[in-house]
N, C-alpha and C positions, 0 to 999 in steps of 0.2 A: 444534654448535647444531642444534636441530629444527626442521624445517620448519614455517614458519609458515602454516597450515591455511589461514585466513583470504585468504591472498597465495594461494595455491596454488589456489584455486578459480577463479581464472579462466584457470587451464592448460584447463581444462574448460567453459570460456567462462560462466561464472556469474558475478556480481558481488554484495560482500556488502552491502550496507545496515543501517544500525540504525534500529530503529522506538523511536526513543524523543529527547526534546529537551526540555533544562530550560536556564534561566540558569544556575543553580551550574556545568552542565558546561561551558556556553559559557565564562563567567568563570573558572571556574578550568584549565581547558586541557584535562580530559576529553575532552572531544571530541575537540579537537586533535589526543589522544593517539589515539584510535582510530583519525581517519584515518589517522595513519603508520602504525600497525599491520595497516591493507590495509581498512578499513570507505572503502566508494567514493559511498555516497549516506546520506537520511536521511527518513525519513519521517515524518508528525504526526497526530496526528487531535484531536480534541474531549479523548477521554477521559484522552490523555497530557498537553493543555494543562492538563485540569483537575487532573491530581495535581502537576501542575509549578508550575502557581500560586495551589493552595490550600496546596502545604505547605512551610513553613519561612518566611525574609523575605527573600528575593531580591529577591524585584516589589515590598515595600513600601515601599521612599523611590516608587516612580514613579509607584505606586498613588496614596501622597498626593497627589503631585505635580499628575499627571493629575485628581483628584477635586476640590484645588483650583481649578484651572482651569476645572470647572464640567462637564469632559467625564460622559458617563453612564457606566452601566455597560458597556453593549455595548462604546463607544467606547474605554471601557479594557481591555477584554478586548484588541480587536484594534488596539492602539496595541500590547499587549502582547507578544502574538503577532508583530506585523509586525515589531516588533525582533529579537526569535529568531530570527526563519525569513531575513532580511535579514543576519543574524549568523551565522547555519549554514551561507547561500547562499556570504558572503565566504570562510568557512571553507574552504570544500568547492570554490571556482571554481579554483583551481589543478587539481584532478582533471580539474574540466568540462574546461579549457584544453586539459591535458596526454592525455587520454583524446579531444581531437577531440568532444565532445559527447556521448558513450556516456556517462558516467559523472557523478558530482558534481553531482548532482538533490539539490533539497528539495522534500520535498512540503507542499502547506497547502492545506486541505479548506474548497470553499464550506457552510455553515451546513446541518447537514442537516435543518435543519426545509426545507428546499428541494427534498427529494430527489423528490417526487413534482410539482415545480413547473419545467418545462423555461424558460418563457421569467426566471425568478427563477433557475437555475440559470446560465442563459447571462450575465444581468445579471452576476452577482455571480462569474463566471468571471474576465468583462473587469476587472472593477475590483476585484481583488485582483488579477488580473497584472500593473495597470498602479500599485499603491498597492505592491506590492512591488518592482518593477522592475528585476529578477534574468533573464538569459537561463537560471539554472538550475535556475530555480524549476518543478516541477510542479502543476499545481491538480488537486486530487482533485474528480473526479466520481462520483458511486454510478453504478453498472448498474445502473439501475431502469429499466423501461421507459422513463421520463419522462426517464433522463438520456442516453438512447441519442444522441437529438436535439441536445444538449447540448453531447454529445461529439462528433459530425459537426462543428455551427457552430465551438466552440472552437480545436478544429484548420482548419479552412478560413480560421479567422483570426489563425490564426500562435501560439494558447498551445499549449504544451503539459500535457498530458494524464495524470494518473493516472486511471485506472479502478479505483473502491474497491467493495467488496462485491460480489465475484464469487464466486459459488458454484454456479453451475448452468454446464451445460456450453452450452447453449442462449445462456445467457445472454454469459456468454465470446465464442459468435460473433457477438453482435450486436456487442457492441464494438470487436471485429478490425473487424470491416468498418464501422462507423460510421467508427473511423481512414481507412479507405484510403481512402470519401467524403468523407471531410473532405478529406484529402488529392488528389483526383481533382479537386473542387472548384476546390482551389487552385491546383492546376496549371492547370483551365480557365481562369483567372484571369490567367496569366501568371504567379504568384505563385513564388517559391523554396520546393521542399518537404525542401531539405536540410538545414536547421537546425534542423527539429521535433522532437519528441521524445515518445514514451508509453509507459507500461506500462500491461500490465492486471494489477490486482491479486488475485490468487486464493486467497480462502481456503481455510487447509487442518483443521487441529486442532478448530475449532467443527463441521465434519462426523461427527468420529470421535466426538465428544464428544455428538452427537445420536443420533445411528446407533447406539452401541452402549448408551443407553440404551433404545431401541423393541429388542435384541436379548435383555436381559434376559428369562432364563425359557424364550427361546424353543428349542424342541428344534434343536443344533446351533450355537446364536448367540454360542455363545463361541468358537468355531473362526474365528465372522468377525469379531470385534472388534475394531477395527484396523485393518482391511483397507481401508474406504470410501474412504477422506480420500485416502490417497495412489492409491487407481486411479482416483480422480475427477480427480487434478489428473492422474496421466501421462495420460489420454485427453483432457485439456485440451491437454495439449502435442503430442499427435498433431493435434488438429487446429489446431491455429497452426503446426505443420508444413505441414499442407495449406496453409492458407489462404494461408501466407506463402511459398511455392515455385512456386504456380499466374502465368498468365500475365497477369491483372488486376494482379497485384501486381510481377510482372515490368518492366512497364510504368514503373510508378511508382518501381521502383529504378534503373533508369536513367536515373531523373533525380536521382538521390543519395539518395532516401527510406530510411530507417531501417526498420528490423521493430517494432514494438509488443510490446516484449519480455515475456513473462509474467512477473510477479513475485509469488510465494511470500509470501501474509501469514497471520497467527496462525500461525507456525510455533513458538512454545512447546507442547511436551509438558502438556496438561492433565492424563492420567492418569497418575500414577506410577510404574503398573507397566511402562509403554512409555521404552523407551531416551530420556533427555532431547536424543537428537538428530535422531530418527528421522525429524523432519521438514525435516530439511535433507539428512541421508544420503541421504535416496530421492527426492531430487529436483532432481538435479546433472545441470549440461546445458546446453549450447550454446543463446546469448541468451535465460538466465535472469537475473534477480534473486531474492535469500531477503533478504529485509528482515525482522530479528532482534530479537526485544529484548536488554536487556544481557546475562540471564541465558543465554540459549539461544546466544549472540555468544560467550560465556566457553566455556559447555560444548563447545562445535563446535569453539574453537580449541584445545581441554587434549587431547579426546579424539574429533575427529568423522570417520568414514571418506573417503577422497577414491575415488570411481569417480565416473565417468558413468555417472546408473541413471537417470534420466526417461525415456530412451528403452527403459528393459528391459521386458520381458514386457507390451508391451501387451496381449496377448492375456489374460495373467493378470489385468490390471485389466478388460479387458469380462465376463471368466469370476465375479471379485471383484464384480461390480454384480448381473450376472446370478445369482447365488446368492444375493445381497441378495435382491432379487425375489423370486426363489422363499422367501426365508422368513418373505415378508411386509412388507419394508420399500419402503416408497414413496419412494425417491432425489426424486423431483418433487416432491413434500409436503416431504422433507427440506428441499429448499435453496431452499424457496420460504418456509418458515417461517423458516429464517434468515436469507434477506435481509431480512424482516419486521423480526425482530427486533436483527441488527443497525442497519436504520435507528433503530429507537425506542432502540438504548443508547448508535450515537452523540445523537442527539437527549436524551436523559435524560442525558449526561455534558456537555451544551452546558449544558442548565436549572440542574446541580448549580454548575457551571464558573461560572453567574452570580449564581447566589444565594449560592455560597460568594465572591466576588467583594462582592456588595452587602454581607454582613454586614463584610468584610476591612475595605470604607471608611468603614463605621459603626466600628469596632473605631480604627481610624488616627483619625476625627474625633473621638473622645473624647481622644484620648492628647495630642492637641492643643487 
């Protein structure tokens, strides 16, 4: 029998997650199945609730159900959701159990119309931690300036922590260290900081996928196509090395504190001509996460290489940045336009999420 890819990546201390959650998989044991197949977390956002509960009739008896009772829309979106992510949490709490707390996270994202809204970020932290009421639930926070804040309170009050739309390496160390002041906080406190838990979430694939559009044309720009995304994230993983070995952080691990593991998101292959795994190949490595969708999950387990490479050639990723530069590409412009713009698509896949939602209950109150 052949090694199961998927299992075998945490010989290299990686953990695999799946970025994707519907009912049908809940209900029909999908899921289930993954987790035995070595998938150890799970994560959500806006734009996966929206294709989950706009298509097919999974949500529909509870849609009516709910719309009868007079609830709004909003309130049936996250009656919605709270059942899933409550359902994925049960799922997935034998990991949590059996993995001591590393493992067997679900994540569910405050509303990102909030993302530039710190003290609206922090409300709506506590009251999805406490409306869900899972030790192994994560609350996604953007790195946005605004959610830096956020993330400090959150943690100093015992939730744990996803850090979503990370793409700037600047941006990455605010987060680390917002963690460990959350966490410093708490320990001020007298508080227990061994039961926490965070990742920061780094994306990878929407870089290469900017980056090698401003490379078009340019004399030599097809030599670096490619190249950004992943020496953007290994010099993210150099410095959570640092950050995470220094003697601030020292400190705080012997009192049983956990690391704020990076974890690896939009790792689907957007352009074709690049190997469909290459964003998980080159980025294996001791307390990571690669949270996957199904597709990218499939391909990595049939065909994907097993080394330890986040730690290779950093130097070849500052060289990889710095040749950017010189050819004209602004890395700072890059990942500032993409935080941008991932805020406005999870934000535009919330708006789509509820107006495909209001037409679902208009559609149900006829048939009735």
């Amino acid at each position: 029998m052949s090694e199961n890819r998927l299992v075998a990546l945490t010989r290299f201390g990686q953990s695999v997650w799946i970025d994707f959650i519907s009912r049908d998989a809940l209900a029909s044991g999908e899921l289930a199945r993954l987790v035995k197949d070595g998938v150890l977390g799970l994560t959500s956002n806006p734009a996966i609730f929206e294709k989950a509960i706009a298509t097919g009739k999974a949500y529909d008896a509870e849609i009516a159900r709910l719309a009868a009772d007079g609830c709004s829309v909003p309130e049936i979106y996250e009656a919605l959701a709270l059942a899933d992510i409550r359902a994925a949490a049960d799922l997935l709490r034998p990991v949590y159990d059996r993995t001591g707390g590393l493992d067997g996270y679900v994540s569910l994202e405050v509303s990102p119309r909030l993302a530039r809204d710190t003290a609206g970020t922090i409300a709506e932290a506590r009251r999805l931690w406490t409306a869900v009421g899972r030790p192994n639930l994560l609350i996604k926070i953007p790195g946005t300036p605004e959610g830096v804040p956020a993330i400090r309170e959150a943690i100093s009050s015992g939730i744990n922590v996803n850090v979503t739309l990370l793409f700037a390496l600047g941006a990455y160390e605010a987060a680390a260290w917002a963690y460990i002041e959350g966490f410093e906080q708490r320990a001020a406190q007298g508080q227990d900081v061994s039961q926490l838990a965070s990742v920061a979430s780094f994306f990878v694939s929407r870089v290469d996928t900017a980056v090698d559009k401003l490379l078009a044309g340019k004399p030599g720009g097809a030599e670096l196509r490619g190249k950004a995304a992943v020496a953007n994230a290994r010099l993210a993983y150099a410095r959570f090395q640092q950050i995470f070995t220094g003697p601030r952080w020292g400190a705080l691990a012997r009192r049983g504190a956990r690391v704020q593991r990076p974890l690896w998101a939009s790792t689907s292959t957007k352009d074709p001509s690049y190997p469909d795994t290459i964003y998980v190949d080159e980025l294996i490595g001791p307390h990571t996460v690669n949270t996957m969708p199904p597709q990218t999950l499939e391909a990595f387990r049939d065909h994907g290489k097993l080394a330890e490479t986040v730690t290779q050639d950093v130097a070849g990723a500052q060289a990889a940045l710095a040749a950017l530069a010189a050819a004209g590409v602004d890395m700072d412009a890059v990942v500032t336009d993409l935080l941008t713009a991932g805020v406005k698509a999870f934000a535009d896949a919330f708006d789509r999420l509820e107006a495909g939602l209001a037409a679902k209950v208009a559609a149900l109150q006829k048939i009735q």
